[in-house]
C-alpha positions as CSV (number, residue, x, y, z in Angstrom):
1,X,91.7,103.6,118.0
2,X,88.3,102.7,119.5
3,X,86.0,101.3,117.5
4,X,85.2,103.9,114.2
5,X,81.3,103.4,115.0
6,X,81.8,105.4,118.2
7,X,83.6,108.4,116.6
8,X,82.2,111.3,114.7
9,X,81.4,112.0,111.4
10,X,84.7,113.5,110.9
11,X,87.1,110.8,112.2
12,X,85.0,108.0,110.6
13,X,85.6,109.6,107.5
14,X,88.9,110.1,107.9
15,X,89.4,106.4,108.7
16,X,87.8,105.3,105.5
17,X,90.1,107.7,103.4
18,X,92.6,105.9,105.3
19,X,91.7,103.3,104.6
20,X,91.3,103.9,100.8
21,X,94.8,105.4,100.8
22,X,96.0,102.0,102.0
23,X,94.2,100.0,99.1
24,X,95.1,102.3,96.7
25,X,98.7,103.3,96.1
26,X,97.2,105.4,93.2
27,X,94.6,107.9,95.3
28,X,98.0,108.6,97.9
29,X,99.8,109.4,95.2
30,X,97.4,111.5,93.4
31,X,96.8,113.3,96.9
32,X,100.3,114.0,97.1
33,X,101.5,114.8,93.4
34,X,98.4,116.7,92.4
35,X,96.4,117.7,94.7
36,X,99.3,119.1,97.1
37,X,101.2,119.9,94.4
38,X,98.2,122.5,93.6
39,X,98.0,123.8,97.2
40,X,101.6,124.4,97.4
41,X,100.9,126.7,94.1
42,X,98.1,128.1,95.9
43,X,95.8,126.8,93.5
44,X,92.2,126.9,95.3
45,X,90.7,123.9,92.4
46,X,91.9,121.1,90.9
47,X,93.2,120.8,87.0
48,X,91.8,118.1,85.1
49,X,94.6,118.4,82.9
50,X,97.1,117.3,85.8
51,X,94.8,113.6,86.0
52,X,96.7,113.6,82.0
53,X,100.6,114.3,83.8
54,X,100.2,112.0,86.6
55,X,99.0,109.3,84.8
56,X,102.3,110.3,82.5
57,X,103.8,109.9,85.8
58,X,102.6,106.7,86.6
59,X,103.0,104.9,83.4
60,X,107.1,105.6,84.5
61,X,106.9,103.7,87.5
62,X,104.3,101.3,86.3
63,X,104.0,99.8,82.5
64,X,100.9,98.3,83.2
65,X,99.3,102.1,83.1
66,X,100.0,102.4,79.4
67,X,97.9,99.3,78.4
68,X,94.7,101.6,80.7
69,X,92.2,102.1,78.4
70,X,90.4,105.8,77.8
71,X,87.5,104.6,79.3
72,X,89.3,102.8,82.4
73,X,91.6,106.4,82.6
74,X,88.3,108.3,82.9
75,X,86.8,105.9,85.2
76,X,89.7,106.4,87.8
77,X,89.3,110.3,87.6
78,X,85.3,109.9,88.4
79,X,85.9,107.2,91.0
80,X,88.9,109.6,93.3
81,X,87.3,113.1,92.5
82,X,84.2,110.9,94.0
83,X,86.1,109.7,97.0
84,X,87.6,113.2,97.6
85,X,84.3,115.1,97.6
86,X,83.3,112.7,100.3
87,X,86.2,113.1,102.4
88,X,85.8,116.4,102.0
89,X,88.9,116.9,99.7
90,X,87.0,118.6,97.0
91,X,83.4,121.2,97.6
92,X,82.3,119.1,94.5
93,X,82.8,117.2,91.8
94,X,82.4,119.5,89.0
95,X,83.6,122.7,90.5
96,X,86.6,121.3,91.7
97,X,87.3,123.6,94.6
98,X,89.6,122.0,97.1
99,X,88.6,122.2,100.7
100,X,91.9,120.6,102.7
101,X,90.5,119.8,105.7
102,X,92.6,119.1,109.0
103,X,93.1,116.1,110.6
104,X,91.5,115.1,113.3
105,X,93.5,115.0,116.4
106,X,92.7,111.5,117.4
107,X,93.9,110.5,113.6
108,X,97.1,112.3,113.7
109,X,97.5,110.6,116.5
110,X,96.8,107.3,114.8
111,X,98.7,108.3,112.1
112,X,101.9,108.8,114.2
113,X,101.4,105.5,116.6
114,X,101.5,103.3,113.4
115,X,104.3,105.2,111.8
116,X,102.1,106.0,108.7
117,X,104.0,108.5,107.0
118,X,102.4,107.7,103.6
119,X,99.4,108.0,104.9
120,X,100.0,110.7,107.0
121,X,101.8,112.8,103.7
122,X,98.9,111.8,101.5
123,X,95.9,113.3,103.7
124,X,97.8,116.2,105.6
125,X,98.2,119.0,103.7
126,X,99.7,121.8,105.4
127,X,100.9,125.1,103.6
């Protein structure tokens, strides 16, 4: 892809939840256990109470998770519903309304040249 500085606002954005996705195994996952798993229950906002399963979830693949503190737990939730509302995941914050955006054509494409099904799985979500 050409250099991000020379896209739009909506394929630089994308990149950078990319990105993200790619430096943390825990946002993919959440995008794809929880916040697809609410779409494909045509669910139009998020459950706070899922951020409690998955991190259930989590702490089965990853012992580690169990030693997270309250505060640290919290501090993840804030940090992805933060990253989602500014990819455009969520409307906000604190109502929780998901917006799924598409992807861009030109990151699909991206997507697809570098075999990034993760990736790909993780911001895509169709219904």
């Amino acid at each position: 892809m050409s250099s991000v500085a020379n896209e739009g606002l909506e394929v630089c954005t994308q990149i950078l939840l990319l990105a993200t996705i790619r430096q943390s195994r825990l946002l993919g996952d959440f995008l794809i256990d929880v916040y697809r798993g609410q779409l494909r229950r045509l669910e139009s906002t998020l459950n706070i109470r899922d951020w409690d399963v998955f991190l259930h979830e989590c702490e089965q693949r990853d012992p580690t998770v169990q030693n997270w503190t309250a505060n640290t737990r919290a501090k993840m939730l804030q940090v992805i519903l933060r990253i989602l509302t500014e990819a455009a995941y969520l409307e906000s914050g604190r109502s929780l309304k998901m917006t799924p955006p598409l992807l861009h054509p030109r990151v699909r494409a991206y997507l697809a040249n570098h075999k990034d099904h993760y990736a790909r799985e993780a911001m895509e979500h169709k219904q």
